[in-house]
C-alpha positions, 0 to 999 in steps of 0.5 A: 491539450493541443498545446499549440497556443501555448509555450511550452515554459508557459505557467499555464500549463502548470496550473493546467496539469494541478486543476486537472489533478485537483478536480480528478481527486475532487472526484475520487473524494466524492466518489468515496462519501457514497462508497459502498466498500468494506475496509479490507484486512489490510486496511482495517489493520492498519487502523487498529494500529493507529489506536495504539501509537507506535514507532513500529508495528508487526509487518510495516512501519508506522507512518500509515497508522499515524496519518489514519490517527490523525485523519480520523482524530481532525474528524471525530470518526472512524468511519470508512471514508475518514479512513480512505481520505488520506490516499486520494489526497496523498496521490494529488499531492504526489502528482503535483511533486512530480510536476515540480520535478518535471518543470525542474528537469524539463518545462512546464508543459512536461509538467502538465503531462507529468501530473496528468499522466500520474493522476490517471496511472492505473495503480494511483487509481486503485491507490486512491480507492483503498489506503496502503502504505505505497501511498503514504511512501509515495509524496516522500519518495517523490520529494526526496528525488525532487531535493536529491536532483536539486542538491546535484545541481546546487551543491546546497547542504540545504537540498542535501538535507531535505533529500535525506529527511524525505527519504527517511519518511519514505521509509517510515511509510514503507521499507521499499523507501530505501530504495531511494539510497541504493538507487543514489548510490548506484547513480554515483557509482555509473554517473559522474554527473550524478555523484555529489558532494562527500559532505552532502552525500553524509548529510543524505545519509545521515538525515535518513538515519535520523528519520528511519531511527525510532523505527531501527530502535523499536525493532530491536525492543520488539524481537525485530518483528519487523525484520522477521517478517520481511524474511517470511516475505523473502523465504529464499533468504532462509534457505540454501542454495539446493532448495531454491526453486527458480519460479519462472512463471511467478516472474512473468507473472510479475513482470506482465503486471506492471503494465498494468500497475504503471499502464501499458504504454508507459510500462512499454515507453519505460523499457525502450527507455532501458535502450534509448535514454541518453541525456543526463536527466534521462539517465538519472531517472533511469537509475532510479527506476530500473533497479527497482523493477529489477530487484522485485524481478529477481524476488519474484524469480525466487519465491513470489512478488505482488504487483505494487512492490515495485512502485516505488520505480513510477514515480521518477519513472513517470517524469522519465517516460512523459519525457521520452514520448514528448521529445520522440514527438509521440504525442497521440501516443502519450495522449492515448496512454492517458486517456486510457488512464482516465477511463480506469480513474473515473471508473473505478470510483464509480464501480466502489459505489455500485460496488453490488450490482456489478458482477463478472461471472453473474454470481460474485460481484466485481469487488468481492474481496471488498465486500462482505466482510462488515457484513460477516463481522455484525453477524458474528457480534450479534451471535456472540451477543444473543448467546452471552459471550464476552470473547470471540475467539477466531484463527482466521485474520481476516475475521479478527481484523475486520471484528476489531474494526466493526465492533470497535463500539461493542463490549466484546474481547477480539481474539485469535489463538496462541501461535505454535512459536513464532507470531505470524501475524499482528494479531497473534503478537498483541490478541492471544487468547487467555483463558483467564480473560473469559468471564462468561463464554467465548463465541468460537468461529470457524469452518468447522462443522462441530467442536467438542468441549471435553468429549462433548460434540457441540453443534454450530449457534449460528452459520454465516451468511457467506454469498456475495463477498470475500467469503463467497462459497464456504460456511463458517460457523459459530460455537459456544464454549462455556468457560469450564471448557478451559479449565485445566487446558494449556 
């Protein structure tokens, strides 16, 4: 790491920087064989969309439900680790397109650090941990950037294309991936240098298109659901101007995040960039990382935003801050930054397969949103088993995600209730409940302490074990309804 017997255009230290990331996901792949980590409701709904392949489903786009889909097909198995595979690999390929772009730009040893600075960034850590659909975005957005540069230097029709094409799957992964345009764009708009081609800036545009197409289509066929609940997210966007509240703290609390999604030194190296960056390449990148921060920024400033929405702007801004530290000469700076990295990368992995005898505060463990939850589900399938039900009826979507995953094996109907207007969830649009589905009785879970069942108290069948996971601290219970108490119910 020294680099003193080394030319800094030397291969070596490209194939230096891929060992490096590729003995790290070795690791992390290992790591999430003995993983003792439930699937979160994200994670476990994410799969249940891969079982009914689409061009779109009710919050993302659906190129997270076919990697799973055709992850767990190769395997044969549904289980946790087959479900997760895909992130850490995704992330190693990632870093290895960024050391392209890098050893593009700059050299190989830029490349080095690139890829080592990527692999170790806190947010790739905990990306390799779970599956999301950053993840999934993150190999095409990085391809995308690697094509784009490319084109603007060669003018190639070629370079245009594949830029277009790796977008347009960025986007099909997430919907931050049209970032990639409005970054270009703005790059033309206040760069010369960065403006291409008439015919390659259409071919761009058109081979995103034809990427991003089949998704456009399904939401107009699918009451742009989509579209909706993008809004719901955006809820500034239905209202007027009077009852917007500016929610400082929601900023900074926002903002103060990304140094620990991007880590702190690169976040900070990133910012001194905004002021410092001079260079053409400098600049490029600059643009297409800013603007992102920026805009979730302006989001967060008028409802709220979650720490990963910006990570789209890492991925060149990786190449840029390896860049800035190495030509300021600020080497122990950017060796630092990964070896704080690194104790996150190794730990992390470590901390999901002790993931129960690890605790903060003495009482819940570290990874508590993690656990639990197949825990809680095999209760519920055994309460609805021993009391003969055939539909388990919840209102809560963390219970119904995970009870689709747990009891994929089990005879059982997984239902949520109608929605009051507007489905708010995947759930609510695909697993409504219908009383003409009961054949037996439903298995009614709830916090509630009784129900009634025309005029009659029903007490609970069964309370759930609650402690030491993503329910720690309430009691949820479980009733009976025969199915006389639906008839004549709306």
């Amino acid at each position: 790491m020294s680099g003193t017997e080394l030319n800094a255009s030397a291969r070596d230290w490209f194939a230096a920087g891929a060992v490096f990331a590729a003995l790290l996901t070795l690791f992390r792949v290992a790591a999430l064989w003995f993983d003792k980590t439930d699937l979160f409701v994200d994670e476990s709904q994410y799969w249940l969309w891969g079982q009914d392949l689409d061009f779109g489903y009710y919050s993302k786009p659906p190129l997270i439900a076919w990697i799973i889909r055709l992850f767990t097909e190769i395997a044969q198995s549904d289980a946790v680790f087959w479900v997760r595979l895909p992130a850490p690999l995704f992330h190693f390929a990632t870093a290895l397109i960024l050391g392209g772009l890098a050893r593009y730009l700059h050299n190989a040893r830029t490349a080095f650090w690139v890829m080592l600075s990527y692999i170790t960034m806190p947010a790739v850590s905990l990306g390799s941990a779970v599956i999301s659909t950053d993840t999934m975005m993150a190999p095409f957005f990085s391809l995308a950037l690697l094509f784009y540069v490319r084109m603007l230097d060669s003018k190639r029709a070629s370079d245009a294309l594949l830029a277009g094409l790796m977008a347009g799957i960025a986007f099909m992964a997430k919907y931050a991936g049209i970032y990639f345009l409005l970054c270009a764009f703005l790059a033309a708009v206040l760069m010369p240098t960065a403006r291409p081609t008439w015919r390659n800036a259409l071919i761009v545009v058109l081979a995103f298109c034809a990427m991003a197409l089949p998704n456009i289509v399904w939401n107009f066929y699918n009451d742009l659901s989509t579209f909706e609940h993008t809004l719901d997210n955006a809820d500034w966007v239905r209202k007027s101007s009077s009852a917007i509240n500016l929610k400082y703290l929601k900023l900074t609390e926002f903002f103060f995040s990304q140094f620990g999604v991007f880590g702190p030194i690169l976040f900070g190296t990133m910012l001194a960039c905004i002021f410092k960056s001079r260079s053409r390449n400098a600049r490029l990148l600059l643009l297409f990382s800013i603007p992102v921060i920026f805009i979730v920024c302006i989001q967060a400033l008028l409802s709220r935003a979650y720490a990963n929405w910006a990570v789209a702007a890492y991925f060149g801004g990786t190449v840029l801050v390896v860049a800035a530290l190495l030509e300021e000469h600020y080497y122990r700076l950017l060796k630092l930054s990964v070896w704080i990295g690194a104790v996150v990368a190794v730990g992390l992995p470590i901390l999901t397969i002790v993931a129960y005898d690890v605790s903060i505060d003495g009482e819940k463990p570290a990874l508590k949103r993690l656990l639990g939850r197949e825990r809680m589900s095999l209760e519920i399938i055994d309460a609805a088993k021993k009391n003969g039900a055939d539909v388990v009826l919840s209102e809560s979507r963390d219970w119904v995600a995970d009870l689709h995953y747990t009891g994929r094996d089990e005879d059982l109907k997984i239902r949520t209730h109608k929605p009051r207007g507007r489905p708010r969830n995947y759930y609510q649009l695909k697993f409504p409940f219908d009383k003409e589905e009961v054949e037996r009785a439903v298995l009614l879970v709830s916090h509630d302490r009784t129900v009634e069942c025309k005029g009659e108290v029903l007490m609970p069948v069964a309370s759930m074990t609650t402690s030491g996971g993503a329910y720690h601290g309430g009691t949820i219970n479980a009733f009976v309804l025969k199915r006389e108490c639906f008839e004549n119910a709306d």
